[in-house]
N, C-alpha and C positions, 0 to 999 in steps of 0.2 A: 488404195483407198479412194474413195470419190472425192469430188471436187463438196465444199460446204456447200452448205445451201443458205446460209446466214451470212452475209457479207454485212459490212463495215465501210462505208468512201464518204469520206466527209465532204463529197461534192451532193451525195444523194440525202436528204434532212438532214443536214449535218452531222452527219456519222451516225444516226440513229440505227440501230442492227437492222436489214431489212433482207426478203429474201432473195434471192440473186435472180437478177433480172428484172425487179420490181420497183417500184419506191412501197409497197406493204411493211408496216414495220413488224418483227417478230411479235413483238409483245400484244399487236392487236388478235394473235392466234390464242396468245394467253388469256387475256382479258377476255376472248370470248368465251372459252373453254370455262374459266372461275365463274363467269357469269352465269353457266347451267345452258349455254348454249350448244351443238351440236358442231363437230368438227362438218360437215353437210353444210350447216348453217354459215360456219366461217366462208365455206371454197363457195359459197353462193354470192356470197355481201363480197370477195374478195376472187373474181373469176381471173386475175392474172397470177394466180398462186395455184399450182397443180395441188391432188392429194398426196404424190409421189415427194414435193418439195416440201407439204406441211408435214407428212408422217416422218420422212428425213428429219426434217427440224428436233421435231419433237424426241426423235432418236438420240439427237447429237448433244438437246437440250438434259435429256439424260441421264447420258455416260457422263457428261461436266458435272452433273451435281454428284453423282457413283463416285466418281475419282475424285471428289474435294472430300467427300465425307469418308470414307474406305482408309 
């Protein structure tokens, strides 16, 4: 299995989920997404976030909700 792409280190915003490598927090991919924005639009406003790490995300983001509700 890969390595996540969502890390967690409460030295980086204090543990805010962000995605590795980054200080971007997850939820700013969300927030754009609800917003009617364009995943294009997020990796533009946010170029240290690959589309490879946001569509991963969004993968991982998911199978966690598949497996709480299942």
């Amino acid at each position: 299995m890969s390595e996540a792409v969502i890390v967690v280190d409460p030295e980086i915003l204090g543990g805010t989920p962000c995605f590795r490598g980054t200080r971007v927090p997850f939820k700013n991919l969300i927030d754009y997404l609800e917003g009617g924005h364009t995943l294009d639009d997020f990796l533009r406003q946010f170029p240290t976030v690959t589309r490879e790490q946001a569509v991963q995300a969004l993968e991982e983001a998911k199978n966690s909700l598949l497996a709480r509700i299942a």
